[in-house]
C-alpha positions in Angstrom: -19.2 3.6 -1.8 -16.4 2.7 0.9 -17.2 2.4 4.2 -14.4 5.4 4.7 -13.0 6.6 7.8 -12.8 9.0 9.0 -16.1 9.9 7.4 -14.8 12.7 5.0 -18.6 13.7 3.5 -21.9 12.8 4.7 -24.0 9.8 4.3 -26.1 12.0 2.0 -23.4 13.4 0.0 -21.9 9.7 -0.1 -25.0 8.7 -2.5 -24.0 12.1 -5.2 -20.5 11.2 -5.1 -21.5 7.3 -5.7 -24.2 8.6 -8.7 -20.8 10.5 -10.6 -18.4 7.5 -9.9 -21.2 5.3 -11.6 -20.8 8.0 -14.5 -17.4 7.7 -14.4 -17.4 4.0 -14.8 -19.8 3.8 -17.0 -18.1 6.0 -19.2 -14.9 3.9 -18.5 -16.8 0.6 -20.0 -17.4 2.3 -23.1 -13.9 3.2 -23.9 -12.9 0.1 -23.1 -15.2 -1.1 -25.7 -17.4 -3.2 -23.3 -20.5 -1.6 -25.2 -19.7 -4.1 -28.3 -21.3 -7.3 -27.9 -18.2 -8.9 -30.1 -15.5 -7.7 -28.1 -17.2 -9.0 -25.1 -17.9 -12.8 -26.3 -14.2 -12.7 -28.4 -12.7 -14.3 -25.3 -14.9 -17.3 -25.8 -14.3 -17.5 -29.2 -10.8 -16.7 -28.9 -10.3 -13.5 -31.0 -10.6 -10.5 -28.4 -8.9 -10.8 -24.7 -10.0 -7.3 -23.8 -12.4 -8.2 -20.8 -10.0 -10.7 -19.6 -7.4 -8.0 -19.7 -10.0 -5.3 -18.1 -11.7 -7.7 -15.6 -8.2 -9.3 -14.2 -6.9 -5.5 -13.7 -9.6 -4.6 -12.2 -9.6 -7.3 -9.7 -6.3 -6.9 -8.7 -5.9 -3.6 -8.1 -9.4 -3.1 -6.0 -8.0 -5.9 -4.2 -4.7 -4.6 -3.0 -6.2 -0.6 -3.0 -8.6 -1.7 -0.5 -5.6 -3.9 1.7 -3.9 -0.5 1.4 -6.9 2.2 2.0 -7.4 -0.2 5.4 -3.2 -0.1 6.1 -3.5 3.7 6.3 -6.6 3.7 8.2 -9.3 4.7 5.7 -11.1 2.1 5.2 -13.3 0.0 7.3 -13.1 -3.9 6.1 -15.1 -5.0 8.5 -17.8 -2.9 7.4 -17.5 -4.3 3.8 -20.7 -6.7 3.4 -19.8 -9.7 2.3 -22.4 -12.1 0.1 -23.0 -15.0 1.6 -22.0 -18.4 -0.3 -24.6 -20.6 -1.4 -22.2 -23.2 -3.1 -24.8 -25.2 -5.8 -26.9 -22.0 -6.5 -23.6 -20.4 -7.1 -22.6 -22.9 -9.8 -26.0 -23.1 -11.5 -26.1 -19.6 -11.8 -23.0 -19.0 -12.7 -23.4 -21.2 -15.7 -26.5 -19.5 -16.7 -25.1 -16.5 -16.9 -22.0 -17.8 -18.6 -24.5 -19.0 -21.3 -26.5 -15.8 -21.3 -23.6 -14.0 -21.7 -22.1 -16.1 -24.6 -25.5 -15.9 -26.5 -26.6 -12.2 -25.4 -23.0 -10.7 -26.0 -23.8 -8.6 -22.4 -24.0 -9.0 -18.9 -25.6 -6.7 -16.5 -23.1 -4.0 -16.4 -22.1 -4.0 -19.4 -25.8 -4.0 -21.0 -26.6 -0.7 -19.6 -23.2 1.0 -20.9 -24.3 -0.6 -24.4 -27.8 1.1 -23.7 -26.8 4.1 -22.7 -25.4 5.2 -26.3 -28.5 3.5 -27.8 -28.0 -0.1 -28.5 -30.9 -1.8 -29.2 -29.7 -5.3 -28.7 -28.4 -3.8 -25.1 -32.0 -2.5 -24.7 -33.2 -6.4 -25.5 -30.7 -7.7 -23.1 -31.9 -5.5 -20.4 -35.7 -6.6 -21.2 -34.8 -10.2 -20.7 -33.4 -9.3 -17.2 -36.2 -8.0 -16.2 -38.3 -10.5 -17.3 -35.9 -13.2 -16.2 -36.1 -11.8 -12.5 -40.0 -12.0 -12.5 -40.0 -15.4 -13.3 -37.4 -16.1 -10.6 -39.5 -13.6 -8.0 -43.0 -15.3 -9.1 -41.4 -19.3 -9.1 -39.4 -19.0 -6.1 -41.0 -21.6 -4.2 -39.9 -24.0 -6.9 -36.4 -22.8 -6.8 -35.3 -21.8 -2.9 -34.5 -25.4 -2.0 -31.7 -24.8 -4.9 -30.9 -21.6 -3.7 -30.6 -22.1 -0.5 -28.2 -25.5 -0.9 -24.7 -25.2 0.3 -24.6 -22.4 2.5 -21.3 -21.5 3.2 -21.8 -18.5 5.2 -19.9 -15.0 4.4 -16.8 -16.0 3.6 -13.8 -15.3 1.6 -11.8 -17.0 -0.4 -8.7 -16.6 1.9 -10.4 -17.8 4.7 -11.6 -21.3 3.2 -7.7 -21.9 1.9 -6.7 -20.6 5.8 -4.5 -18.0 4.3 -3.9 -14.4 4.7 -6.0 -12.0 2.6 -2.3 -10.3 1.8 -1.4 -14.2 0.1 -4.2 -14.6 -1.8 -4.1 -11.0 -3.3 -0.4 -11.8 -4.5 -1.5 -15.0 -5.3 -4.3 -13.4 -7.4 -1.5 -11.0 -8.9 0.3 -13.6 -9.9 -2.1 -15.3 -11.5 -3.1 -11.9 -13.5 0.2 -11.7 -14.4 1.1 -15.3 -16.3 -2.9 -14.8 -17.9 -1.3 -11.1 -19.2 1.4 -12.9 -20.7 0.1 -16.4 -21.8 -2.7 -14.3 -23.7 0.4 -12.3 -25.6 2.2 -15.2 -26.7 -1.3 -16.5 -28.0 -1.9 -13.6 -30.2 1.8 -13.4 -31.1 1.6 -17.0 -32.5 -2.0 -16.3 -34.3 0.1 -13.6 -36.0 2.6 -16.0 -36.2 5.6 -13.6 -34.2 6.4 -15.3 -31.6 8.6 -12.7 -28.7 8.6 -13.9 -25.9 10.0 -11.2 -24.4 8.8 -7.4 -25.8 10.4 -4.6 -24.4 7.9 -1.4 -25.6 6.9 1.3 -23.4 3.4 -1.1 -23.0 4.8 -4.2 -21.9 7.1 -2.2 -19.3 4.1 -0.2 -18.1 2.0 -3.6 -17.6 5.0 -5.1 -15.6 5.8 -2.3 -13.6 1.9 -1.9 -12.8 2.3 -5.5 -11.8 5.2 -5.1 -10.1 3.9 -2.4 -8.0 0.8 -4.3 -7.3 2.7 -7.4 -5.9 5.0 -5.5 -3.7 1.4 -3.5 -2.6 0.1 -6.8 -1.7 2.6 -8.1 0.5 3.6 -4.7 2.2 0.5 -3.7 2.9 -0.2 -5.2 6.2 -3.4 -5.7 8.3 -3.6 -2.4 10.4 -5.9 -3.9 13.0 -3.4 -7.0 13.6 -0.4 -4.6 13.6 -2.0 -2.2 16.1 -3.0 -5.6 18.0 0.3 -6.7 17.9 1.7 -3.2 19.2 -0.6 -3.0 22.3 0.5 -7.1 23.4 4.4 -5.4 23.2 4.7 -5.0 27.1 7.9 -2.7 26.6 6.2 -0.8 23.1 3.5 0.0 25.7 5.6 0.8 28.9 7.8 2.9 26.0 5.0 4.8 24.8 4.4 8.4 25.3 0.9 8.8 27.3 -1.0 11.4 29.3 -1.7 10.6 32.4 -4.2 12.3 35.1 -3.7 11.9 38.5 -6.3 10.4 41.0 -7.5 14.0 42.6 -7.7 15.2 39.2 -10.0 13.0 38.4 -11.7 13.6 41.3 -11.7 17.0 40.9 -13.6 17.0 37.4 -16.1 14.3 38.5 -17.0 16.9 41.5 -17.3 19.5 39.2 -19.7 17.9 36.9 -17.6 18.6 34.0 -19.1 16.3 31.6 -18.8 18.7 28.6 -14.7 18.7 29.7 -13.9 14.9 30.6 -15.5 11.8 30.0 -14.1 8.2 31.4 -14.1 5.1 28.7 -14.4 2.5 30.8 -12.6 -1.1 29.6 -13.6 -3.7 32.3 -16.5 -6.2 31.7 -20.0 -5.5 31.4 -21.3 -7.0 34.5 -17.9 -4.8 36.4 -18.6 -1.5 34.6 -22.5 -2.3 35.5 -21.9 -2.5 38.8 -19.9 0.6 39.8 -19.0 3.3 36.9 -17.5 6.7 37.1 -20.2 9.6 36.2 -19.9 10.2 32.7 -18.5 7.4 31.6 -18.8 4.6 29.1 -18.3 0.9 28.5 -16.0 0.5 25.7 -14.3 -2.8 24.3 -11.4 -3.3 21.8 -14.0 -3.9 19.5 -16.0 -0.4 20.1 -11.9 1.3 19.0 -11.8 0.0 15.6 -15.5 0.8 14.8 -17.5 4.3 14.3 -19.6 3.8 17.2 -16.7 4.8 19.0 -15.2 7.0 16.8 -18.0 9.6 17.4 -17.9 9.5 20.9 -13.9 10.0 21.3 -13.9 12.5 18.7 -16.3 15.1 20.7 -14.7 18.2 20.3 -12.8 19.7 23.7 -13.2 16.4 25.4 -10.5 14.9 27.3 -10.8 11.1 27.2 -9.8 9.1 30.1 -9.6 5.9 29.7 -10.0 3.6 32.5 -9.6 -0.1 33.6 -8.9 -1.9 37.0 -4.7 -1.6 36.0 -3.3 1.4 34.8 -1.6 -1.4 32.5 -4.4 -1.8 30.5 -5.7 1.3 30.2 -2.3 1.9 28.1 -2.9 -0.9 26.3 -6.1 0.7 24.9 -4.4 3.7 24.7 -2.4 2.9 22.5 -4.8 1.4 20.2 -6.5 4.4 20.4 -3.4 6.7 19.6 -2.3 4.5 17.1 -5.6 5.0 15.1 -5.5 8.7 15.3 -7.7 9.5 18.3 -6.5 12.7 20.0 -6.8 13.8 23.8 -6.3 10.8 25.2 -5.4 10.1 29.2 -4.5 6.9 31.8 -5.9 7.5 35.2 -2.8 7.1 36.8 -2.8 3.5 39.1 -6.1 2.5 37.2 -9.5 1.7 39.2 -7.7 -0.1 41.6 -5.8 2.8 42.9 -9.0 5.1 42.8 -10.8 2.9 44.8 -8.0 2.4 47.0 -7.3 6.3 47.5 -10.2 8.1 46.9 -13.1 6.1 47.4 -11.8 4.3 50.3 -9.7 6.7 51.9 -9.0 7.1 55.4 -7.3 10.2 57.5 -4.1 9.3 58.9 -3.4 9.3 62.1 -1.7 12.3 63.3 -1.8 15.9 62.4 -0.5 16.4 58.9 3.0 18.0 58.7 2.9 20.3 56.0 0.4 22.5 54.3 0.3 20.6 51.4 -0.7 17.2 53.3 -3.0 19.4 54.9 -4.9 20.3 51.4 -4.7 16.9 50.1 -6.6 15.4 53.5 -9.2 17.6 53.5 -9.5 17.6 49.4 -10.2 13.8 49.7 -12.1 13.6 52.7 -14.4 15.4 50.9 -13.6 13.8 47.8 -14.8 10.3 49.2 -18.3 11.5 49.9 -19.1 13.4 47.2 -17.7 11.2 44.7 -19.5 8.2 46.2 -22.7 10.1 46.3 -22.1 10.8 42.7 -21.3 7.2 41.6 -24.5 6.0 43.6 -26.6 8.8 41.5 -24.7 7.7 38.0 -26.7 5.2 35.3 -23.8 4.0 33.7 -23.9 3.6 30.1 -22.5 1.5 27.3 -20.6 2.3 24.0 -22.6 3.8 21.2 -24.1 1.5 19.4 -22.7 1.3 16.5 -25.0 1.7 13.4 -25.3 -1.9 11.3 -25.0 -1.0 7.3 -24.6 -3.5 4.7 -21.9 -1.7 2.1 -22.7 -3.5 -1.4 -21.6 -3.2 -4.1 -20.9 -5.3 -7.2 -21.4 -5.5 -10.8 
């Protein structure tokens, strides 16, 4: 399952819907004929393209659905775990499998769709996995110097070419497309028609599909950079419509002890934010917006967030970030820290008798203001962002 957000079912619930999607792919294999050993091994041999056709559409369209599931904001890539590359181990496996796969008829997958409708050379196959991982398990110390050569790290194939994950997926697209049609003209000339240009409803449907999936690719933009992006846009920011709360307001709900009504989010450093915080209020980065840590804590229900920084600047940077990706009751202190400090925390009566009733209100409200706050902040353990929980998502055939 998909690291979704926001989180539409339950962690629990994720595991039922993941058992019927298994169903439904396994069910999926079989019509595509993937439980005949043949049709799997006719692409070596030349006579059946089917799992080049299957695998290559598969491929491309996870690729672009997740770059456009993570464009509208429902899905987390950097929650995706990503195997890490161990370059020679890799390659040896990769041509034992190959082999296995050319002599067995099966790989993994595809053995337990064969042996779910009762295929006893499926059944076989899966023995020989089995008994193949025990000898790995048991003879690892022989084999982990080989496994373990050419670590790469977790890394994607767009990053080691320095390209964007959008380039490689129309890249990739590309490439599906020319296999597509280099494996028609092959058949055509084994049946000795040669067309190089078909137009039924099945070759339009393929192109369109391809079509579609190459325009996906390049349109689909990475959300994170484009909200980035936004927030460095010193007019987009100065443009963009925000809720602000004024200084005494503030004030006002930290002296009431309104933590179930207003909480601050609190961007400065850690040793800053450590050193003097608000009451109620937490130590959030740029990073903490994008991730669920945060996104439990801003989405608490009645609570206003305030989000605050030493410039009220930068607290509308983050702001917009945080509007941007959907979060709701969001405020700037207006004047950031700086101006708290400066008018609350360090105020000081002026001299003379105020002239209207109004001044009047405002000197005593922050006369008092400055103590109690003060007194508050001294009492306050500030905290950080919610950690956020650290889950590998696999996944795989």
């Amino acid at each position: 399952m998909g690291p979704l957000v926001p989180e539409f079912i339950s962690e629990n619930m994720s595991y039922i819907v993941g058992f019927f999607i298994g169903l439904a792919f396994g069910a999926i294999l079989e019509q595509a004929g993937f439980s005949s050993s043949r049709k799997l091994v006719g692409l070596f041999y030349g006579y059946d393209f089917t799992v080049l056709r299957v695998f290559f559409t598969a491929g491309v369209v996870a690729m672009v659905g997740i770059l456009g599931l993570s464009h509208f904001g429902l899905l987390d890539i950097t929650q995706i775990y990503v195997n890490p590359t161990f370059l020679w181990s890799a390659i040896v496996g990769g041509l034992l499998m190959g082999l296995g796969f050319v002599i067995g008829g099966f790989c993994p997958g595809t053995s337990v769709s064969a042996a779910a409708i009762g295929k006893i050379d499926a059944w076989i196959f899966i023995g020989g996995i089995f008994v193949g991982v025990f000898i790995f398990a048991e003879g690892y110390p022989l084999f982990e110097e080989l496994y373990k050569a050419g670590y790469m790290g977790n890394i994607r194939v767009s990053d080691t070419f320095e390209i964007s994950a959008n380039a490689f997926a129309f890249i990739m697209v590309l490439v599906a497309f020319v296999a597509f049609y280099a494996v028609y003209l092959f058949e055509q000339r084994k049946q000795k028609e040669i067309s190089f240009f078909k137009f039924d409803a099945g070759s339009l449907a393929v192109s369109a599909l391809f079509a579609l999936l190459a325009v996906g690719a390049l349109w689909f933009g990475d959300r994170r950079e484009r909200i980035l992006r936004l927030s460095e846009d010193k007019e987009f920011v100065a443009r963009y419509p925000m809720d602000v709360m004024d200084l005494d307001e503030a004030a006002f709900w930290i002296m009431e002890r309104a933590n179930d009504k207003v909480q601050f989010i609190d961007f400065r450093k850690k040793d800053e934010f450590m050193k003097m915080a608000l009451p109620n209020s937490y130590n959030f980065t740029v990073e903490n917006l994008f991730e669920k840590g945060g996104n439990s804590r801003l989405k608490l229900k009645g609570m206003q967030n305030v989000f605050v920084a030493d410039d009220e600047f930068t607290e509308r940077q983050m702001a917009v970030i945080a509007k941007e990706l959907g979060y709701k009751r969001v405020f700037v202190l207006r004047g950031g820290l700086d101006a708290f400090r400066r008018e609350i925390l360090g105020f000081e009566e002026p001299k003379g008798a105020p002239k209207t009733l109004a001044e009047e209100w405002l000197v005593r409200f922050r006369k008092n203001a400055k103590q109690e706050v003060l007194e508050l902040i001294k009492e306050n353990k500030p905290k950080e962002a919610p950690k956020q929980k650290e889950k590998r998502k696999l996944g795989g055939c």
